[in-house]
DRENSERO-259546 format. One record per atom (N, C-alpha, C, O): residue in one letter; residue number from 1; x negated, y negated, z; atom name. Coordinates in Angstrom, 1 decimal, padded with zeros to 4 digits. Layout:
REM residues N
<site residu="a" num="NUM" x="X" y="Y" z="Z" atome="CA"/>
...
***
This chain:
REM residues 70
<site residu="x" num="1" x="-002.7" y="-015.3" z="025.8" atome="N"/>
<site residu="x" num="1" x="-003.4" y="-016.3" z="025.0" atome="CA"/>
<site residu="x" num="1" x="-003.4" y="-015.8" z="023.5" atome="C"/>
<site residu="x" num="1" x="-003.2" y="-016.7" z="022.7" atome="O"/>
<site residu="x" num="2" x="-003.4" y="-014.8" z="023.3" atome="N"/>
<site residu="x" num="2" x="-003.8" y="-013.3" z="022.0" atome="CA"/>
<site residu="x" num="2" x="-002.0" y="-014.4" z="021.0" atome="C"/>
<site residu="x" num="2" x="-001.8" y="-015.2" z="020.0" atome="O"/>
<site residu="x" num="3" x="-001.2" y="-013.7" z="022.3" atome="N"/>
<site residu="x" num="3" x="-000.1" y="-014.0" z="021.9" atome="CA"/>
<site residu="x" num="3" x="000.6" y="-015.6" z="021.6" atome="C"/>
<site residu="x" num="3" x="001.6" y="-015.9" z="021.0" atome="O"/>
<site residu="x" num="4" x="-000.5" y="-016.5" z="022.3" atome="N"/>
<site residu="x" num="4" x="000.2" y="-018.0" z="021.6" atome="CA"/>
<site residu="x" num="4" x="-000.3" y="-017.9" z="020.8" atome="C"/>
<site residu="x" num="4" x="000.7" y="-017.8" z="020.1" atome="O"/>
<site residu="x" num="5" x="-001.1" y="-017.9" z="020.0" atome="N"/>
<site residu="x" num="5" x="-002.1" y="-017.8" z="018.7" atome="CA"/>
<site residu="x" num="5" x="-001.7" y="-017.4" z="017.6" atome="C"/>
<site residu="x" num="5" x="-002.1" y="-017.8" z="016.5" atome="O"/>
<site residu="x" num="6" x="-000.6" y="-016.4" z="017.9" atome="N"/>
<site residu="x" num="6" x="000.1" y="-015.0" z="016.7" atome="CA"/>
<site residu="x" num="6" x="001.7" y="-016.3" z="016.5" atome="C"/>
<site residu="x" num="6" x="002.2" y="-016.9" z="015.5" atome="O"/>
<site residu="x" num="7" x="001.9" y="-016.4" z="017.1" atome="N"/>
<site residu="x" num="7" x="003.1" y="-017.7" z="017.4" atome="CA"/>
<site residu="x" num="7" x="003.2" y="-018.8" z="016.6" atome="C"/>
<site residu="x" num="7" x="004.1" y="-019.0" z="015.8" atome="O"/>
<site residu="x" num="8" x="002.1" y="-019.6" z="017.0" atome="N"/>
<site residu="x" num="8" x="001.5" y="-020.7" z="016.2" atome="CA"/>
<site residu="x" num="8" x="000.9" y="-020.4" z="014.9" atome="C"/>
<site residu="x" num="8" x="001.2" y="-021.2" z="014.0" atome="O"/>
<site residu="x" num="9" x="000.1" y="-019.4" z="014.7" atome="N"/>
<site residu="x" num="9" x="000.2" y="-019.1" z="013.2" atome="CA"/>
<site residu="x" num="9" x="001.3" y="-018.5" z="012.4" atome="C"/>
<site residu="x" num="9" x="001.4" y="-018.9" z="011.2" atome="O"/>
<site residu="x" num="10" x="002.1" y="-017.8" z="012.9" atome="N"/>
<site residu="x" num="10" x="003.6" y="-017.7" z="012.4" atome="CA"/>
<site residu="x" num="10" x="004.7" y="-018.7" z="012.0" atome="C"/>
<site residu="x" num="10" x="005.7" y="-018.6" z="011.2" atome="O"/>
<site residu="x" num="11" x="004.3" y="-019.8" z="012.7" atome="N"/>
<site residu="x" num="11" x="004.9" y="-021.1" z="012.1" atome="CA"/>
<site residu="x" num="11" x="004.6" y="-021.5" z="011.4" atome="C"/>
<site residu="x" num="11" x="005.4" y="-021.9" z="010.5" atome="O"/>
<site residu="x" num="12" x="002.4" y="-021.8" z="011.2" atome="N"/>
<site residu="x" num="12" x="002.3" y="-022.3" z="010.4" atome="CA"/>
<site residu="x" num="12" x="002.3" y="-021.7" z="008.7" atome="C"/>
<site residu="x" num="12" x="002.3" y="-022.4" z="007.6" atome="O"/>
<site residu="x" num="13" x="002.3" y="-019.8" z="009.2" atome="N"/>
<site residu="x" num="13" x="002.6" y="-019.6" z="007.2" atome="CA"/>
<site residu="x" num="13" x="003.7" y="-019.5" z="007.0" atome="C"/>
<site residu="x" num="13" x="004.0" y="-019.4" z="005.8" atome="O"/>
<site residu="x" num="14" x="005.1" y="-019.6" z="008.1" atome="N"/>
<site residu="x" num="14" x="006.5" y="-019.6" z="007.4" atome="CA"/>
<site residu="x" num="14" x="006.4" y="-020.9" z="007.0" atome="C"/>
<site residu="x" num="14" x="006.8" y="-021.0" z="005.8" atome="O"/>
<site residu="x" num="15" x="006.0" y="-021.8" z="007.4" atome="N"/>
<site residu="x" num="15" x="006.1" y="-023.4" z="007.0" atome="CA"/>
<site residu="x" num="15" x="005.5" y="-023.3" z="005.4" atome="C"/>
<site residu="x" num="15" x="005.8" y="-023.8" z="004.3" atome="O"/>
<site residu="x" num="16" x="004.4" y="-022.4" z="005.6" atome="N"/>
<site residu="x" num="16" x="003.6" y="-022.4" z="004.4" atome="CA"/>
<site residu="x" num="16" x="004.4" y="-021.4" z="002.7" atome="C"/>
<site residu="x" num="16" x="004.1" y="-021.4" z="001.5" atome="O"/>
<site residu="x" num="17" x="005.2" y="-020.7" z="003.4" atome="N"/>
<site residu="x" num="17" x="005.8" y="-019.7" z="002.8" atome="CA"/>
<site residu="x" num="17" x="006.9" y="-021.1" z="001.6" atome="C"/>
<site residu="x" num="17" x="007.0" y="-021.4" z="000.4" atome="O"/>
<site residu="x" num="18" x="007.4" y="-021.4" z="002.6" atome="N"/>
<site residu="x" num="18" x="008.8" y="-021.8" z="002.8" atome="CA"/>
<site residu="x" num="18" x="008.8" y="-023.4" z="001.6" atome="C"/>
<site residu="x" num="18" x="009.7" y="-024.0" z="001.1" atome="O"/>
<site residu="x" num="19" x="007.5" y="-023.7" z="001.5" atome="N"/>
<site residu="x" num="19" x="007.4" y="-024.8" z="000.6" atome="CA"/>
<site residu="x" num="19" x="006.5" y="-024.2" z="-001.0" atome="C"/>
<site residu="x" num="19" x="006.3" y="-024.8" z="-002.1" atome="O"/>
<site residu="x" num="20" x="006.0" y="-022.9" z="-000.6" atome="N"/>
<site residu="x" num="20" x="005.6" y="-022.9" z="-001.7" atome="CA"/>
<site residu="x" num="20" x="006.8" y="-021.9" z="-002.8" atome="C"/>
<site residu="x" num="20" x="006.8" y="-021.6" z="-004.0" atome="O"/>
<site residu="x" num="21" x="007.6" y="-021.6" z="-001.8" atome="N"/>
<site residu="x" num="21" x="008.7" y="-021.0" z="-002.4" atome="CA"/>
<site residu="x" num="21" x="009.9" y="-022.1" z="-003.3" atome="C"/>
<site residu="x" num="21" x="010.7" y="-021.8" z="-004.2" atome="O"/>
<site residu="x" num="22" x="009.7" y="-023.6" z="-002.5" atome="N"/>
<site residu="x" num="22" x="010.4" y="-024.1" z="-003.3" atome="CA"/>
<site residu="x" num="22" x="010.2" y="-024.8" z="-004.0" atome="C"/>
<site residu="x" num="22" x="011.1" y="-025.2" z="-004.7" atome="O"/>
<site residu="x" num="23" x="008.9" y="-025.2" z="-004.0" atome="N"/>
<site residu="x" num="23" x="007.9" y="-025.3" z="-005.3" atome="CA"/>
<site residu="x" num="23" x="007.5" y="-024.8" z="-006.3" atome="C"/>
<site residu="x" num="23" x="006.9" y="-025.4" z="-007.1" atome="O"/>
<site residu="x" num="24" x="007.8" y="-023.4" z="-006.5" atome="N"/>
<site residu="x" num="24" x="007.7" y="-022.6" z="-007.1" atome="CA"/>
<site residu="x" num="24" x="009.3" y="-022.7" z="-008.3" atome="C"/>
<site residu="x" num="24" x="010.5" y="-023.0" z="-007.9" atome="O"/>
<site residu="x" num="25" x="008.9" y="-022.4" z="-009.4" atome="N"/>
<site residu="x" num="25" x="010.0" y="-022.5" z="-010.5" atome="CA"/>
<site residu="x" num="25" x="010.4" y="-021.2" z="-011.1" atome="C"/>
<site residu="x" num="25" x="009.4" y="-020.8" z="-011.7" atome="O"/>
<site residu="x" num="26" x="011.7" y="-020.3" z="-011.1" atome="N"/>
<site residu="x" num="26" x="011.8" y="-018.8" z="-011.8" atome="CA"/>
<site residu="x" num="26" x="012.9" y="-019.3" z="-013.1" atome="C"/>
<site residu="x" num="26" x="013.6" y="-020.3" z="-013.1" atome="O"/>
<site residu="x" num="27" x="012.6" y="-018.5" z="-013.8" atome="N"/>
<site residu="x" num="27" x="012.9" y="-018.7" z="-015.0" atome="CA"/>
<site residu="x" num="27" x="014.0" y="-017.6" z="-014.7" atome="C"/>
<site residu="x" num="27" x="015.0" y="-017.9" z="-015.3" atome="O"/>
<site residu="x" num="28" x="014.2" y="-016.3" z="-013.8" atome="N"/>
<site residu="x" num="28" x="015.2" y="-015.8" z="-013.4" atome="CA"/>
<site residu="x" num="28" x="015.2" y="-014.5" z="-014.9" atome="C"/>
<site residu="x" num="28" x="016.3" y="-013.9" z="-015.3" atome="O"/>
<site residu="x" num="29" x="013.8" y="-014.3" z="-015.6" atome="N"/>
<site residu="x" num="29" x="013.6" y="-013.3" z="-016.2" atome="CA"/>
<site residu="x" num="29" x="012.6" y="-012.3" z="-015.6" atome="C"/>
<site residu="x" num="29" x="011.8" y="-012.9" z="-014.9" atome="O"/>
<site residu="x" num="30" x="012.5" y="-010.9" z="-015.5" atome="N"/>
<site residu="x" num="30" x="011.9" y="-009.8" z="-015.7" atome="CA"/>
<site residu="x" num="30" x="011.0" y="-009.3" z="-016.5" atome="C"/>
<site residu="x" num="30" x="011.2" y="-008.6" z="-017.5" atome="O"/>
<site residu="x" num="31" x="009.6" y="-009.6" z="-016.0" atome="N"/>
<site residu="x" num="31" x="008.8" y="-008.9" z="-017.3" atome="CA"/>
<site residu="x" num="31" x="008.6" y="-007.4" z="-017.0" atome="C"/>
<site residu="x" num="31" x="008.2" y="-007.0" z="-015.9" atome="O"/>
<site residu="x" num="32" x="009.0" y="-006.5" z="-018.1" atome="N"/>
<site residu="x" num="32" x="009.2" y="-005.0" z="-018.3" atome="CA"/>
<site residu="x" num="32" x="007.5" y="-004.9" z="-018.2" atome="C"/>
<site residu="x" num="32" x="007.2" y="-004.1" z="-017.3" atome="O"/>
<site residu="x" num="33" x="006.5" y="-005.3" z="-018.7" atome="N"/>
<site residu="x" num="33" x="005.6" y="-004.5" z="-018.5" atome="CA"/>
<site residu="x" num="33" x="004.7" y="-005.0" z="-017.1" atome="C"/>
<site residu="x" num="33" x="003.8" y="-004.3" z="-016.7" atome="O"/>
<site residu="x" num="34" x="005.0" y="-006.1" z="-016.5" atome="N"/>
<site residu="x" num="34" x="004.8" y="-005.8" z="-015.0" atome="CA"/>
<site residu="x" num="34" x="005.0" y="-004.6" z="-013.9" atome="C"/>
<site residu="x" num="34" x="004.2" y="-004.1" z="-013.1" atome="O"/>
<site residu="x" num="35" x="006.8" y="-004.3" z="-014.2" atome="N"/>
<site residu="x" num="35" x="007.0" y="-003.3" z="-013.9" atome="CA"/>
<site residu="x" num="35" x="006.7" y="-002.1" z="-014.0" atome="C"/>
<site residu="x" num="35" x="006.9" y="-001.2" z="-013.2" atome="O"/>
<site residu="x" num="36" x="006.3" y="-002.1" z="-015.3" atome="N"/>
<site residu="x" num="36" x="005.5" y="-000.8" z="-015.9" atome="CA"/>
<site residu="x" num="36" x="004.1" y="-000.6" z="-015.2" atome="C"/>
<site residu="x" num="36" x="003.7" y="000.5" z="-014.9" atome="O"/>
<site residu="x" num="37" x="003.4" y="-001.7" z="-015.0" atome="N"/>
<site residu="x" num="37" x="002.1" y="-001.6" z="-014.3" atome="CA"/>
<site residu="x" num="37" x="002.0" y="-000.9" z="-013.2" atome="C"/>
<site residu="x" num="37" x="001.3" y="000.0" z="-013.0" atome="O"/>
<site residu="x" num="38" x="003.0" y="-001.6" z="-012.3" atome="N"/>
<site residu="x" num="38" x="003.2" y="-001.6" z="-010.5" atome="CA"/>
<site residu="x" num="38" x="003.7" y="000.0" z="-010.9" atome="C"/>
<site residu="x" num="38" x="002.7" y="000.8" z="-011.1" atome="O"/>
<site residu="x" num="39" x="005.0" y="000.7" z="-011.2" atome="N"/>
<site residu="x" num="39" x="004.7" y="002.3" z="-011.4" atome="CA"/>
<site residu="x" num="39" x="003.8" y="002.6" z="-011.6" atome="C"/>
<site residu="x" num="39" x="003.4" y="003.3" z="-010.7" atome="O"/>
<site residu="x" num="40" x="003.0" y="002.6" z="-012.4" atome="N"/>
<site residu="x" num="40" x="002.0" y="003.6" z="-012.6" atome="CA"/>
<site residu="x" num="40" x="000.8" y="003.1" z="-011.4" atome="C"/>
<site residu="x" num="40" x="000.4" y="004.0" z="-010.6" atome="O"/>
<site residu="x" num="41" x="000.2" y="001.9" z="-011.2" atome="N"/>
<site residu="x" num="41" x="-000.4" y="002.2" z="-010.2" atome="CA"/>
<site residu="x" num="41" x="000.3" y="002.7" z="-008.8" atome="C"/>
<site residu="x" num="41" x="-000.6" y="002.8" z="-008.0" atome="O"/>
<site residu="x" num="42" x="001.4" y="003.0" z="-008.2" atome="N"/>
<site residu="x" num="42" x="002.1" y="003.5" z="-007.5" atome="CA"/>
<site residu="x" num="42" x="001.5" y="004.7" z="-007.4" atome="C"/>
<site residu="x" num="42" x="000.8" y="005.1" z="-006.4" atome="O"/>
<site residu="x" num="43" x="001.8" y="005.4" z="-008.9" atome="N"/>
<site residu="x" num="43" x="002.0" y="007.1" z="-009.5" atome="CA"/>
<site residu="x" num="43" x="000.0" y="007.4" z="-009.1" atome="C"/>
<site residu="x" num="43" x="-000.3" y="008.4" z="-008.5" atome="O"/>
<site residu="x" num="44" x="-000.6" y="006.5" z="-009.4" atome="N"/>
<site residu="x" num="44" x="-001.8" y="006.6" z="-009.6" atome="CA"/>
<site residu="x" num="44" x="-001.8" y="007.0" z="-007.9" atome="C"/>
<site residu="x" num="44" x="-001.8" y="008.2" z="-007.6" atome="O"/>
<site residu="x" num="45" x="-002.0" y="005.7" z="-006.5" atome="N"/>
<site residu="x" num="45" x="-002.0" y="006.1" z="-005.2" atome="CA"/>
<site residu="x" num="45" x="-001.6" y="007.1" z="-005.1" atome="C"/>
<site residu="x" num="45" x="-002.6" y="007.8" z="-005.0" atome="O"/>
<site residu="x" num="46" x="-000.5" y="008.0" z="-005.0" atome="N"/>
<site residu="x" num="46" x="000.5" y="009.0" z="-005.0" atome="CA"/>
<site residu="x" num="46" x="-000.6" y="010.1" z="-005.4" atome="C"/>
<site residu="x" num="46" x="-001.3" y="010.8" z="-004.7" atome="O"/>
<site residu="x" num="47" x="-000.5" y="010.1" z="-006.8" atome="N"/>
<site residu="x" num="47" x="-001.4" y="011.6" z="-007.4" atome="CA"/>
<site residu="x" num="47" x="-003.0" y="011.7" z="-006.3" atome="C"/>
<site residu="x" num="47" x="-003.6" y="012.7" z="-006.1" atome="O"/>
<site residu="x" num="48" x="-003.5" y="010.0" z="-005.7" atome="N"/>
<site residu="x" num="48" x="-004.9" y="010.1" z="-005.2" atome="CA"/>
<site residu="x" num="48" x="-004.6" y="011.1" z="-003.7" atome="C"/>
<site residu="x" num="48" x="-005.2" y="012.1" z="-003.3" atome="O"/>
<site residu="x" num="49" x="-003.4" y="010.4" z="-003.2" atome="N"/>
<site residu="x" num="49" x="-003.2" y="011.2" z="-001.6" atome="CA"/>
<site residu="x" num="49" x="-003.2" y="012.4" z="-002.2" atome="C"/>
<site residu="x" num="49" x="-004.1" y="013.2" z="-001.9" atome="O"/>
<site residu="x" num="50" x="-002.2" y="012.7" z="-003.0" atome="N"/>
<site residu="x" num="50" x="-002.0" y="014.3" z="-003.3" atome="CA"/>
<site residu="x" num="50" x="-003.0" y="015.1" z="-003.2" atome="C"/>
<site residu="x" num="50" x="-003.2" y="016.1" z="-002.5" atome="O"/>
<site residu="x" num="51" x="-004.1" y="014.4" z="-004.3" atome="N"/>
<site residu="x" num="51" x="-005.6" y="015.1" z="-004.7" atome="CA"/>
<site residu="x" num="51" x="-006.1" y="015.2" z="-003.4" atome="C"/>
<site residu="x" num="51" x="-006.7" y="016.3" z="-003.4" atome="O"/>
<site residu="x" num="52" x="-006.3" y="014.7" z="-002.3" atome="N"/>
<site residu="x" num="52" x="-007.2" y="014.4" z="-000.9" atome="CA"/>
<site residu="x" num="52" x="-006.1" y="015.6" z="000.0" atome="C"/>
<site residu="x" num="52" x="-006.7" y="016.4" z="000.5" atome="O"/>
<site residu="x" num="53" x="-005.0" y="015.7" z="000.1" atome="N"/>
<site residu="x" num="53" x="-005.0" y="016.7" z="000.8" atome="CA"/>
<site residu="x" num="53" x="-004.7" y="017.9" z="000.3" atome="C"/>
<site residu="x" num="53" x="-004.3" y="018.6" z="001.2" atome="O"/>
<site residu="x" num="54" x="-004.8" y="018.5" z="-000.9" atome="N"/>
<site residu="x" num="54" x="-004.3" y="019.7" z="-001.6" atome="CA"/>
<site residu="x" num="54" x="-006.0" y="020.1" z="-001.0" atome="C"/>
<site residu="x" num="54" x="-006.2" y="021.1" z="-000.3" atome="O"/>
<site residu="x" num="55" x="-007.4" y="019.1" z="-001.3" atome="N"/>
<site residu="x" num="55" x="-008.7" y="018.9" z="-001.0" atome="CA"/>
<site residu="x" num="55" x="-009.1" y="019.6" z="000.2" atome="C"/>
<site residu="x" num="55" x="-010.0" y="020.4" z="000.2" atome="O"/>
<site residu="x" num="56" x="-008.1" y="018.9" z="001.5" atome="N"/>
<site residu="x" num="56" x="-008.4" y="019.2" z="002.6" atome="CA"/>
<site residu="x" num="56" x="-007.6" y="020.6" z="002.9" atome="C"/>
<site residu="x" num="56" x="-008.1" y="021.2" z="003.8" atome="O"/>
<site residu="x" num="57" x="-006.4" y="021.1" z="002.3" atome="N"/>
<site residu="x" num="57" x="-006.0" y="022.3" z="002.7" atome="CA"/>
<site residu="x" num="57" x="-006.6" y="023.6" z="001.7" atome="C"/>
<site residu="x" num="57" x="-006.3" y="024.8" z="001.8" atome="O"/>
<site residu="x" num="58" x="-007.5" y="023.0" z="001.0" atome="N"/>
<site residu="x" num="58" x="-008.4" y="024.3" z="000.7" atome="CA"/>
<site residu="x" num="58" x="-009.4" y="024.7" z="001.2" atome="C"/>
<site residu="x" num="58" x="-009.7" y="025.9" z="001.3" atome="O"/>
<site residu="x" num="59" x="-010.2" y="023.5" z="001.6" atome="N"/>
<site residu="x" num="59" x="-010.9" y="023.5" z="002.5" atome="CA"/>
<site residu="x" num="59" x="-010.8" y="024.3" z="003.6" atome="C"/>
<site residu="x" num="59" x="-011.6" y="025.1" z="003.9" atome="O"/>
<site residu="x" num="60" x="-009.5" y="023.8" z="004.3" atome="N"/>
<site residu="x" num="60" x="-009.6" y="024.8" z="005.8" atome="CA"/>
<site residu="x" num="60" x="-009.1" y="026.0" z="005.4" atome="C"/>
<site residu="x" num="60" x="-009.1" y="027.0" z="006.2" atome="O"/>
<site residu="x" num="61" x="-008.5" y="026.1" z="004.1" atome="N"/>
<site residu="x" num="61" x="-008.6" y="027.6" z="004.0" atome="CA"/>
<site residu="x" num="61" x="-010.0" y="028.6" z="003.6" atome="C"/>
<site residu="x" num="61" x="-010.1" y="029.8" z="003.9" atome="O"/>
<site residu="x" num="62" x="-010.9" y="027.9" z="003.1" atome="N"/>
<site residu="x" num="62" x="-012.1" y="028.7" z="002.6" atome="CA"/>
<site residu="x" num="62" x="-012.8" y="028.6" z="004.0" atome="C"/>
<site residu="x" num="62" x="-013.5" y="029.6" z="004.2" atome="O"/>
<site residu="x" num="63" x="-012.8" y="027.5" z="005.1" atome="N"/>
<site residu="x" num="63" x="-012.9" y="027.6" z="005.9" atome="CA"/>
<site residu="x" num="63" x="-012.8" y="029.2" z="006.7" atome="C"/>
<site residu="x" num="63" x="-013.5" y="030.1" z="007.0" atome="O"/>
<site residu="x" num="64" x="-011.4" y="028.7" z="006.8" atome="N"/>
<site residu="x" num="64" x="-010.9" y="030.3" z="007.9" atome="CA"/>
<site residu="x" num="64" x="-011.2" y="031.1" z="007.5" atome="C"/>
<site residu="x" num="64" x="-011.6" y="031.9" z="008.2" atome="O"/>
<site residu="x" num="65" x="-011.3" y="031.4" z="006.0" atome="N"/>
<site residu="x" num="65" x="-011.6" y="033.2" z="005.4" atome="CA"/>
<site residu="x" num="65" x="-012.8" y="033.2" z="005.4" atome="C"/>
<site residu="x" num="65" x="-013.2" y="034.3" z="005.1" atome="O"/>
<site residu="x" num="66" x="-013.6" y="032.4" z="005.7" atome="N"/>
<site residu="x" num="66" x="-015.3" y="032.7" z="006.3" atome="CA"/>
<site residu="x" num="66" x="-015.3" y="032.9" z="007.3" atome="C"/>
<site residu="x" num="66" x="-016.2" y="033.7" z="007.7" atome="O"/>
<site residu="x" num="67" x="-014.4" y="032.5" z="008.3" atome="N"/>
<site residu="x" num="67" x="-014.4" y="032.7" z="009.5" atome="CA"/>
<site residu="x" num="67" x="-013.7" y="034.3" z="010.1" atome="C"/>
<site residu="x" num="67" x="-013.9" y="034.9" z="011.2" atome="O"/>
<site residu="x" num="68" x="-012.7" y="034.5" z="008.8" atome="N"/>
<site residu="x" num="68" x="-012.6" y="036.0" z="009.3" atome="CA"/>
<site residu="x" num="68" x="-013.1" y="036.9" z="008.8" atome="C"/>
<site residu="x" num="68" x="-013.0" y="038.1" z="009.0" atome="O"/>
<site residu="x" num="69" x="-013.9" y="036.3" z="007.8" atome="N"/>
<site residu="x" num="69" x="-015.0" y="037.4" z="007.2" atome="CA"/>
<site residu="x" num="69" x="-016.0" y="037.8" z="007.9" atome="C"/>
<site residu="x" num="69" x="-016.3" y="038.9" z="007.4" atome="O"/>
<site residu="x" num="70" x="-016.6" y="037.7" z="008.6" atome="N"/>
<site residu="x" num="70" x="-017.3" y="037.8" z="009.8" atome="CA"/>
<site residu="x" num="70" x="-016.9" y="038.9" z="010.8" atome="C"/>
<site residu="x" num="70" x="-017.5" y="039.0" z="011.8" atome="O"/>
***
């Protein structure tokens, strides 16, 4: 049942995809500082993972050296 559902809605956003795409008008230019945005928020996710596990591998290290300090 899960699966006619996923089906039927698959139709209906390609249908929906598919008209708003050709409704849609490109001028067939590049704005440079769009792309400048999307990098850096990229760079930004990227440096956040980094920060969270450099976080978590210090952790289990102050962890363990308490634990062999003992």
């Amino acid at each position: 049942m899960s699966t006619e559902k996923i089906i039927i809605n698959g139709k209906d956003d390609l249908a929906a995809l598919m008209t708003s795409k050709t409704d849609k008008k490109s001028s067939g230019r590049v704005d440079i500082n769009n792309l400048i945005a999307r990098v850096r928020l990229e760079k930004q996710k990227e440096n956040k993972t980094n920060m969270i596990f450099l976080s978590l591998v210090v952790c289990l290290l102050v962890v363990v050296a308490t634990i062999l300090s003992f």
